[in-house]
C-alpha positions in Angstrom: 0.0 0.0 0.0 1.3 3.6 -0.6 2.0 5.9 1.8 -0.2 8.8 1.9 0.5 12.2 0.8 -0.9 15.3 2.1 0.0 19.2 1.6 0.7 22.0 4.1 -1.9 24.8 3.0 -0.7 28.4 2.2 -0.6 30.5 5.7 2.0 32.8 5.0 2.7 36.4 3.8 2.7 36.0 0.4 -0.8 34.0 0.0 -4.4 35.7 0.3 -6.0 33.9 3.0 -9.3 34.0 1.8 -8.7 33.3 -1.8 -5.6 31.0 -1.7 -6.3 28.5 1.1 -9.8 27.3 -0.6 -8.3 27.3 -4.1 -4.8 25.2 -3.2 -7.2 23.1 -1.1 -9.6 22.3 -3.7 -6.7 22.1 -6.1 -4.5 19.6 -3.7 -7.1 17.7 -3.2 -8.4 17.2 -7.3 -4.5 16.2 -7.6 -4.5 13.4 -5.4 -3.1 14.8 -2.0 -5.3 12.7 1.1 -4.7 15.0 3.8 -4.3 19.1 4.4 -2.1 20.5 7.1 -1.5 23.7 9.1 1.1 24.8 11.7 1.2 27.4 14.7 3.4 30.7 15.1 1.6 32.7 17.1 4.1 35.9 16.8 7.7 37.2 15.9 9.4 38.8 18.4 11.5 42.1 17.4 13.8 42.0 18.7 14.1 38.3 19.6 14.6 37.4 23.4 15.3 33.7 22.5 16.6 31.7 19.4 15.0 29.5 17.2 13.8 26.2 19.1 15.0 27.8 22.1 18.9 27.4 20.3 21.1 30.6 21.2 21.8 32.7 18.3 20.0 30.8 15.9 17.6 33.7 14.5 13.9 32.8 13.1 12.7 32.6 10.0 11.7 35.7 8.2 8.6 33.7 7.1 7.5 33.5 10.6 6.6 37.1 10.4 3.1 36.7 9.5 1.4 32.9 9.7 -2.4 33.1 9.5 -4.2 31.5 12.5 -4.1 26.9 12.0 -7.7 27.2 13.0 -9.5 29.7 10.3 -6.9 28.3 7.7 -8.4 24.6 8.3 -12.1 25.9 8.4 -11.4 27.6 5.0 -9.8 24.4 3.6 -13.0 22.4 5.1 -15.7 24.5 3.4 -13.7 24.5 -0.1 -12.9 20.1 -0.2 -14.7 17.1 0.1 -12.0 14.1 1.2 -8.6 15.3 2.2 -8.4 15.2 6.0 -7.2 18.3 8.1 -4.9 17.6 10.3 -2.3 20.1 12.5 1.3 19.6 12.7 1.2 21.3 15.5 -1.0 23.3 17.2 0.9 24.5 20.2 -1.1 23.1 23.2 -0.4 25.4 26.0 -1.8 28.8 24.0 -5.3 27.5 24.1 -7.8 27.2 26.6 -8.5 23.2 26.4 -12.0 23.6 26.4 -12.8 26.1 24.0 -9.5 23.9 21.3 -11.5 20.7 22.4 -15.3 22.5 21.3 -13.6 23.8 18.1 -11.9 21.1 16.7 -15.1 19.1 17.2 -17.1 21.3 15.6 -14.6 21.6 12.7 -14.8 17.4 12.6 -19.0 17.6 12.5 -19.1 20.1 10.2 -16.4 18.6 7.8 -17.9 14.7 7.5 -15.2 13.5 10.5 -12.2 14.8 8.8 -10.2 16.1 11.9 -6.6 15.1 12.7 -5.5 17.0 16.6 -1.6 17.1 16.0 -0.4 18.7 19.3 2.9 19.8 20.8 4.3 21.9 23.8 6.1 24.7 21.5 9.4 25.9 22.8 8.7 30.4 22.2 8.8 31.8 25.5 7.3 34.8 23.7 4.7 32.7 23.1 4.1 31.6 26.1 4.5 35.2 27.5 1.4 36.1 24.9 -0.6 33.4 25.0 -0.3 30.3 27.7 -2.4 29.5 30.2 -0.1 28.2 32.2 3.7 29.0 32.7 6.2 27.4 30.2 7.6 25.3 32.9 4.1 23.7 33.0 4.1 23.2 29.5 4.1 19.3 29.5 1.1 19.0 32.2 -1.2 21.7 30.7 -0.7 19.0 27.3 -1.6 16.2 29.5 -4.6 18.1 30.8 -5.6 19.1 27.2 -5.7 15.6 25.8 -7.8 14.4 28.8 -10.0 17.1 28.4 -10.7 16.8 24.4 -11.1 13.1 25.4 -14.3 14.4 28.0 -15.8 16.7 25.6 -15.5 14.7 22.4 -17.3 11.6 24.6 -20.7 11.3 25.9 -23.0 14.0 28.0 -23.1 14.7 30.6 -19.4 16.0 30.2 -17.5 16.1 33.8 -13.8 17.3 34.1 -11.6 18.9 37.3 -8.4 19.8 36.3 -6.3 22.5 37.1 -7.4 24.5 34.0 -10.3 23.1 33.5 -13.1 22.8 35.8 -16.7 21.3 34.3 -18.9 20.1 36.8 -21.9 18.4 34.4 -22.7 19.6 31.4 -23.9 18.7 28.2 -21.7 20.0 25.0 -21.9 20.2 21.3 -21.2 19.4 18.9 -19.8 16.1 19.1 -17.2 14.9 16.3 -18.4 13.1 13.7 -15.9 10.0 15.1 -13.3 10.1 17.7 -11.0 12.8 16.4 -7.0 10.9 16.2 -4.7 12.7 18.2 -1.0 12.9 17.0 1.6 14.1 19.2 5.2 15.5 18.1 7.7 14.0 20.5 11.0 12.9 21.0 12.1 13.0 24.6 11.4 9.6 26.5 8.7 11.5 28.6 6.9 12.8 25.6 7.3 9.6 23.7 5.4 7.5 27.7 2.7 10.4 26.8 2.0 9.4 23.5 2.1 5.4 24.0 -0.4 5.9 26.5 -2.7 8.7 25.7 -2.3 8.8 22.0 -3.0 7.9 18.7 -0.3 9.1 16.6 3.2 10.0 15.9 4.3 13.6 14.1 8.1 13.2 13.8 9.9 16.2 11.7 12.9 17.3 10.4 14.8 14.1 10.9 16.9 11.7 8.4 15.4 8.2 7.4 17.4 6.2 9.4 16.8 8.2 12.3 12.7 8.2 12.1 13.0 5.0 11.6 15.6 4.2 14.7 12.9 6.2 16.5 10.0 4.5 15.3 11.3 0.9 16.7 12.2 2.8 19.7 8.3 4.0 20.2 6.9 0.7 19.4 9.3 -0.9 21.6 7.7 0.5 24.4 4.6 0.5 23.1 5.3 -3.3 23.5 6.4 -2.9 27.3 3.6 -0.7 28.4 1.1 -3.1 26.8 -0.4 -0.9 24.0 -2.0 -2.7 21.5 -3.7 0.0 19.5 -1.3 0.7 16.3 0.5 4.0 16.1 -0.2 6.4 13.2 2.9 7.9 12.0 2.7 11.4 10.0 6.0 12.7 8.6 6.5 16.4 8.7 9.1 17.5 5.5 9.6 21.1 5.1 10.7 21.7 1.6 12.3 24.6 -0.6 11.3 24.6 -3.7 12.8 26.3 -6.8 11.7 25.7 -10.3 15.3 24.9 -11.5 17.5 22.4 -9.8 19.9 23.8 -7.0 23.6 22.6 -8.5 25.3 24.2 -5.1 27.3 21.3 -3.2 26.2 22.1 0.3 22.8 21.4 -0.8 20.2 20.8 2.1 18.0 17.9 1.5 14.5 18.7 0.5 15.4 22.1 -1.3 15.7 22.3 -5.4 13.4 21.7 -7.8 10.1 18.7 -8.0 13.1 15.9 -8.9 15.0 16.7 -6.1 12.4 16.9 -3.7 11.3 13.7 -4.8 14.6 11.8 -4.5 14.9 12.9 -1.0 11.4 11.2 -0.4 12.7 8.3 -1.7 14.7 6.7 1.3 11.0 7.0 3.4 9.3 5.1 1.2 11.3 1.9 3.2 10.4 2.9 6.2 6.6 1.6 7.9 5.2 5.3 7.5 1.1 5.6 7.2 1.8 9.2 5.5 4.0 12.5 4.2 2.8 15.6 5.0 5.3 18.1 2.1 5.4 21.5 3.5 6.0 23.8 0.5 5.0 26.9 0.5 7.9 29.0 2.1 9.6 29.4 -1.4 7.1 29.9 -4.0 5.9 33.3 -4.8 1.9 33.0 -5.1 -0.3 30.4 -4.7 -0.5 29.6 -8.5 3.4 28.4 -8.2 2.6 26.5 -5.0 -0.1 24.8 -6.9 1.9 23.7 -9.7 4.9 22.7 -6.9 2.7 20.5 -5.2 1.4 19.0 -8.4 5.0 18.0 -9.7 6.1 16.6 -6.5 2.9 14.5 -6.1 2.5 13.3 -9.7 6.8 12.8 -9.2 6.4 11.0 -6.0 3.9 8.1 -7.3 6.1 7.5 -10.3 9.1 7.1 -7.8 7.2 4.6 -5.4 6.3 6.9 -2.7 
């Protein structure tokens, strides 16, 4: 069986929200790609207090200047498609209030047919978290575990009940439900995050890593799926953040997944061997408008099948 291929949509400056995310959706999606994706930058600091990922001197991405909200980008990408599933690699847990995330994404799954994929994460912007957390960064990993439980009570059956230190819901009913019980994917790497998503979740959102070292980390997490007694299967989504350029890149220090559809797609390749479910291709840093992007994602799909992926 193929692995499945989905598409980050277009949240950046370049793109017109309103008139670019339907149209690459519908378009992805009449292509061939199963699933649509959005990520979370909530701001750009100026100056910046902290480096990228929390690294020292490592400065941000000028393209994190302006990223349109992972929420109204999905709901646009809902109304304009009929199959692709929207999924969210990652919404950073801690800057939302669990309930109201938990209501939202279930209405987003009723309203699109039961199309909802939760990818969640912790983040690592202590601007961020100055903004927009509910809790202190230090309490990062516990507001997460309080999250999923609480999507988990509202996605179920009324009467909802939930005490938690966030979260206080004494009885109530609340709806909508999902249209199925919405997957939740976590990106994690550390040995605590990797316990958290054995036993609370459904998925795995690795990124930015070599083949050889998703897959050294994929026998590691089903290793202790084994000792912790999970049988459900883990879903594995594979982030790959791409620069794409019409013509080939001939440099020598080139970095994999930048260059042209061919190149892309040769760098896909050595996935292909390992026991993914899906690719998620991230590529619209690089192109200019959403017409590019378009024809981008086309290449690399139509590319991708004719090389086995």
């Amino acid at each position: 069986m193929a692995i499945r291929l989905g598409l980050s949509l277009p949240q950046m400056r370049q793109y017109d929200l309103g008139r670019d995310v339907p149209d690459v959706a519908r378009a992805a999606e009449q292509v061939g790609y199963e699933s649509l994706w959005v990520f979370e930058r909530a701001l750009f600091p100026e100056p910046a207090t902290q480096g990228l990922y929390g690294v020292e001197g490592l400065p941000w991405p000028d393209f994190y200047r302006h990223v349109a909200d992972p929420l109204v980008t999905l709901t646009l990408a809902a109304a304009a498609t009929e199959r692709a599933r929207l999924g969210s690699s990652v919404l950073v847990a801690p800057l939302h209030v669990p309930f109201q995330l938990a209501k939202a994404l279930a209405s987003l799954d009723a309203a699109s047919g039961g199309r909802v994929l939760a990818g969640f994460g912790t983040g690592w912007s202590l601007d961020e978290y100055a903004a927009a957390s509910v809790r202190p960064f230090e309490e990062r990993g516990q507001v997460l575990d309080e999250l999923i439980e609480v999507c988990r009570a509202v996605w179920g059956p009324d009467p909802v009940r939930y005490d938690g230190r966030v979260t206080k819901i004494e009885s109530a009913v609340v709806g909508p439900k999902p249209a199925r019980p919405i997957p939740i994917l976590l990106a994690a790497s550390s040995p605590k995050a990797m316990r958290r998503l054995v036993d609370h979740a459904d998925g795995w959102l690795p990124v930015g890593m070599g083949s050889d070292q998703v897959a050294a980390q994929l026998r590691q997490l089903r290793d202790l799926a084994a000792e912790r007694g999970r049988e459900r299967p883990i879903q594995t989504v594979l982030r790959v953040n791409a620069q794409y350029s019409a013509k080939a890149y001939d440099g020598a220090d080139r970095q994999p997944f930048q260059g042209n559809a061919d190149q892309i797609v040769e760098d896909l390749v050595p996935y292909a061997g390992i026991d993914l479910e899906e690719i998620m291709i991230d590529l619209q840093i690089t192109p200019r408008d959403a017409e590019e992007l378009k024809d981008a994602a086309a290449q690399v799909y139509e590319k991708a099948r004719a090389a086995g992926v």
